[in-house]
Every structure is written in structure tokens, then in C-alpha cells.
C-alpha positions in Angstrom: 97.6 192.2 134.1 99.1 189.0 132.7 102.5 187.6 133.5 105.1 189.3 131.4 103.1 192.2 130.0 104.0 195.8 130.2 102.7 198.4 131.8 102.4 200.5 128.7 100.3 197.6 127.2 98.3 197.3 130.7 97.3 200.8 130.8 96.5 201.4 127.4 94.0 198.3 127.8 92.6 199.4 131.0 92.3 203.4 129.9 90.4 201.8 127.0 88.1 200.3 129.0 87.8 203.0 131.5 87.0 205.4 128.7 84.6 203.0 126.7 82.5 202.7 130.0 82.1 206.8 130.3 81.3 207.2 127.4 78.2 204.6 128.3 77.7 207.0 131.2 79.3 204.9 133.9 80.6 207.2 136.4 83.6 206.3 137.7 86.3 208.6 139.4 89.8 208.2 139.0 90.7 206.7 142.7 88.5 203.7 141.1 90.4 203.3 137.8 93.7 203.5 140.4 92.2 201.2 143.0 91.7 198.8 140.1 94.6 198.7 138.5 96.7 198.0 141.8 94.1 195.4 142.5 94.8 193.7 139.0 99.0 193.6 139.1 100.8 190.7 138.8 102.6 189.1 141.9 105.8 190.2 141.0 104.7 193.4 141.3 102.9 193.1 145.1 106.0 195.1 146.8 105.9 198.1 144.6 101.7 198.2 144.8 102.2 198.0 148.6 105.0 200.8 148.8 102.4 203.2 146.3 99.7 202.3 149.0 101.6 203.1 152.1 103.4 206.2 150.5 100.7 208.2 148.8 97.2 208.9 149.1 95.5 206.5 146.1 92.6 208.4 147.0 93.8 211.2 145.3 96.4 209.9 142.8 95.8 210.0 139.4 96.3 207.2 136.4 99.0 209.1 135.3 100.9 209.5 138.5 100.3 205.7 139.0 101.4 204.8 135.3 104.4 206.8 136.0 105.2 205.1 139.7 105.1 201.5 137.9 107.1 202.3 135.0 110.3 203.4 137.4 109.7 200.3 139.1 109.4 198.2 135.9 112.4 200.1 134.5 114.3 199.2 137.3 113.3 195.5 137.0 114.6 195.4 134.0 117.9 197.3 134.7 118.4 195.3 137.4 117.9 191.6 135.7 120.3 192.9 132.8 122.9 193.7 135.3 122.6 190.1 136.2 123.0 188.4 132.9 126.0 190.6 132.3 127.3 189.5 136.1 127.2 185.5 135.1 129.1 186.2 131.8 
């Protein structure tokens, strides 16, 4: 993941890739997809990977579940560095 992308725009990259390399036969469970994508985060994202591995099983979460997790946390970012802006105003 690059600095300052979203994780809409991550996922829909890494599901393409994911999807181009099954259909080339490459089997790959979902765990691995997960395990990945954690892997490949940014560092301003390191607490919120290490709360989704200490609080769920990755072993059995799916992409979705995992997209979903990341997008709270990116939506709270955000929520949370507007509130500052309007707090130096």
C-alpha cells in the first residue's frame, strides 16, 4: 500500500491480482490474500493491523471482513484529523 492511498483503491488492486493469479491456477486461500494485505499496510496503519491480529482469528477472516475492519479505522482517521483542522480555526 502506498502512503496516502485508500483502502478502497488497495483492495481493488490487490483482489485484482489475487483473482488474475487463480484464474492461472494458483491456489491460494483467503487467510493468504489476508495475511498479505496486513503484511503490505502502511506504517500509519501498524496499530490497527496489530489490534485485527490480536482480536480475531486471520486464519479464518475473510477479505471482506478485513476490507471492512480497515475502512472504520480509515474512516475514523479521517473523522478524527477533520476534527482537528476545525479545532485550530
Amino acid at each position: 500500500m502506498k502512503e496516502g492511498e485508500k483502502v478502497n483503491e488497495y483492495f481493488a488492486k490487490a483482489l485484482t491480482i489475487a483473482n488474475k493469479m487463480k484464474a492461472h491456477e494458483e491456489r491460494m486461500g483467503q487467510n493468504v490474500i489476508v495475511e498479505k494485505i496486513l503484511r503490505s499496510m502502511t506504517p500509519r496503519l501498524d496499530y490497527v493491523v496489530y489490534s485485527i491480529e490480536e482480536s480475531n482469528n486471520v486464519d479464518m477472516m475473510t477479505t471482506d471482513e478485513l476490507q471492512s475492519s480497515l475502512l472504520v479505522h480509515e474512516q475514523r482517521m479521517n473523522c478524527h484529523s477533520g476534527n482537528e483542522g476545525m479545532n485550530n480555526l
